[in-house]
C-alpha positions in Angstrom: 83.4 -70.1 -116.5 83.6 -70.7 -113.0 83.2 -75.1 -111.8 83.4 -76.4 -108.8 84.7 -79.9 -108.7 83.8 -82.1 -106.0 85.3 -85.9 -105.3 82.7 -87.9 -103.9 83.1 -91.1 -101.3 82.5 -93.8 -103.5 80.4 -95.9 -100.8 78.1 -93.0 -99.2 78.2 -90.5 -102.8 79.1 -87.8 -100.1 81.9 -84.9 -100.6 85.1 -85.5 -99.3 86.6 -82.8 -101.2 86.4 -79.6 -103.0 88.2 -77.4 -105.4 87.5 -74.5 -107.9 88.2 -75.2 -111.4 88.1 -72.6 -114.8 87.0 -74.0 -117.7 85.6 -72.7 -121.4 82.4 -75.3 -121.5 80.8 -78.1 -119.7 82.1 -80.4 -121.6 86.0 -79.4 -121.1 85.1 -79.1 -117.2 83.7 -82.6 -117.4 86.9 -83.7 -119.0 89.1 -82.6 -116.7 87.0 -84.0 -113.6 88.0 -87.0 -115.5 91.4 -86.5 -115.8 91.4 -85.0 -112.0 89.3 -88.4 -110.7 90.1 -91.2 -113.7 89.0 -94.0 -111.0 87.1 -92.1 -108.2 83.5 -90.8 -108.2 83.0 -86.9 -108.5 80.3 -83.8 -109.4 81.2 -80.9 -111.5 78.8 -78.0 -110.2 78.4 -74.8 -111.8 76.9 -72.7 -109.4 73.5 -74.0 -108.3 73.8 -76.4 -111.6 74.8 -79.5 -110.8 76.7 -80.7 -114.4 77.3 -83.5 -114.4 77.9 -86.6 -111.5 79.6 -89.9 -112.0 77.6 -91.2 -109.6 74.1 -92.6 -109.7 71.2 -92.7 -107.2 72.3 -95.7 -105.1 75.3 -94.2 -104.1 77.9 -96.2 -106.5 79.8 -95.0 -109.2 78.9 -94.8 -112.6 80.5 -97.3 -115.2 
C-alpha cells in the first residue's frame, strides 16, 4: 500500500518534511517511520487516514 511519511518539528508538531513510502501493512509502515525517525517526531498517513503519529496533542513527542 501506498504511506506517506511525514517528519514533524518536534516543538510546533508541524511538517517539515515529506516522502512516499510502500509498505504491506500499517504496522510494517509504522516500523519503518521508526527506523526512518528513531529520535524525531513523525505521522504515517495513508491517504486521508492518518495511521499513526508519534506526537500527542500538545505538540511534544510521544515517549
Amino acid at each position: 500500500m501506498h504511506y506517506r511519511l511525514y517528519a514533524l518539528n518536534p516543538n510546533s508538531g508541524k511538517i517539515m518534511q515529506g516522502s512516499d513510502l510502500a509498505a504491506e501493512s500499517d504496522a510494517d509502515a509504522i516500523a519503518a517511520g521508526h527506523s526512518a525517525h528513531p529520535s524525531s517526531p513523525f505521522e504515517i498517513w495513508c491517504r486521508q487516514r492518518c495511521v499513526f503519529t508519534s506526537m500527542n496533542r500538545a505538540g511534544s513527542a510521544k515517549g
